[in-house]
N, C-alpha and C positions, 0 to 999 in steps of 0.2 A: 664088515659087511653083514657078519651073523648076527650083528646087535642092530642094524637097522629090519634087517628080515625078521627078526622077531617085534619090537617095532607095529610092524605094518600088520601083522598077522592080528591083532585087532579088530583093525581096519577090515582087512578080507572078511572075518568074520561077521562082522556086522555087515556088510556089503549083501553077504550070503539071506543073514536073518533078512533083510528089509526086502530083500529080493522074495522070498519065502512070504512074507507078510504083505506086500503090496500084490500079489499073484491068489492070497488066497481070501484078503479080503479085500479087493480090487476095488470095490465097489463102496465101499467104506473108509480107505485112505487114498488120501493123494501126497504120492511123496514131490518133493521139491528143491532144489540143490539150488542155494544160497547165492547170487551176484550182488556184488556192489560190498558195500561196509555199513550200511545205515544204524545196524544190529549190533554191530560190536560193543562189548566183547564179548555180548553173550551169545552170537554164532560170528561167525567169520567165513570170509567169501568162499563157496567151495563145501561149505557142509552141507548134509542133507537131512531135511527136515521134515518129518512124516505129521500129516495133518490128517484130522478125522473129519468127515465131514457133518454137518448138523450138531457139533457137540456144541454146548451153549458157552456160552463168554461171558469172562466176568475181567474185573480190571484188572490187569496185570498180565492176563493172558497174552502169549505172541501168537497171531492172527493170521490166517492168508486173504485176501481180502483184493475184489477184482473189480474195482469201478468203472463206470464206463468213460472213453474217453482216456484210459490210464490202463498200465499193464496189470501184471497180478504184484502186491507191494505186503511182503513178509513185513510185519510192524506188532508194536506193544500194546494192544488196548490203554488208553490211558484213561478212560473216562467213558463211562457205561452209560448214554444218555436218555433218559427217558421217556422220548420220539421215536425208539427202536433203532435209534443212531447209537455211532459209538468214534469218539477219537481214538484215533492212532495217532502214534509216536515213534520213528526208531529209537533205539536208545542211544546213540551217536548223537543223534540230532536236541539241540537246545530248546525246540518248539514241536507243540500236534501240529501236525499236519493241516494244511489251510484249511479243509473242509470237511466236515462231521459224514463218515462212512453210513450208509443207511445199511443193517444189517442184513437184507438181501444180499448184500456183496461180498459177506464175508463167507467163506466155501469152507474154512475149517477150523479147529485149532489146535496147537502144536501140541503133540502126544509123544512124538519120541526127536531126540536130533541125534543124529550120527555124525561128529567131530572131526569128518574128514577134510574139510581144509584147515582148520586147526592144528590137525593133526601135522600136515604138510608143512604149515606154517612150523611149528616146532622141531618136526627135524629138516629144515633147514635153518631153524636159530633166526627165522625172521620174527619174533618179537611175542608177546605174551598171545594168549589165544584162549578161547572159549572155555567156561565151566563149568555150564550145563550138560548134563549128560541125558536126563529128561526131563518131559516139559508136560506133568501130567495135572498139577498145578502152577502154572508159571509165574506167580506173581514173585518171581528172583529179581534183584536188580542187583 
């Protein structure tokens, strides 16, 4: 029990910072906690991923990104397109996304992630998990 409580203690911590950090540059980040698996394994369902907003993009970058018509879609810059468009890609996914993001829709880009489903994921032994820790240039694959 004392080895998973330390463990977690991590986690609390970081909880605390992002807490601390969206409260005092509120206006500046938008944080946002990971559904689905599109990402994996470079976040996994459950983590939380702090995005800046107005920071520019470049390929490789992970995106928040709000079309209309469509919800908000955490994705990979795959391609920086010249018309102020830009594909996304999960990194799950075999293919960009059917249609090129006009860069009005993209709100931010990813600047720190916090591991916390990862993290869940690993001490319960469900299976490999995330290896980014930040995402200050993202072009990780």
């Amino acid at each position: 029990m004392l080895e998973r409580l330390n463990q977690a203690l991590p986690m609390v911590v970081a909880y605390i910072l992002v807490a601390v950090l969206v409260v005092v540059g509120s206006r500046e980040y938008i944080p946002v906690a990971v559904t689905g698996g599109s990402m994996r394994p470079a976040l996994a369902h459950g983590d939380l991923v702090i995005f800046r907003r107005g920071a520019g993009v470049r390929q490789g970058d992970i995106v928040l990104a709000v079309s209309p018509g469509h919800g908000p879609v955490v994705h990979r810059v795959d391609r920086v397109m010249p018309d102020e468009g830009v594909r996304l890609r999960g990194d799950a996914n075999p293919v960009v996304d059917a249609s090129a993001t006009p860069r009005t829709c993209v709100r931010g880009r990813a600047v720190l992630v916090v591991p916390v489903g990862s993290t869940l994921e690993r001490w319960r032994g469900d299976g490999d998990s995330a290896t980014i820790s930040a995402q200050s240039n993202s072009a990780r694959r």
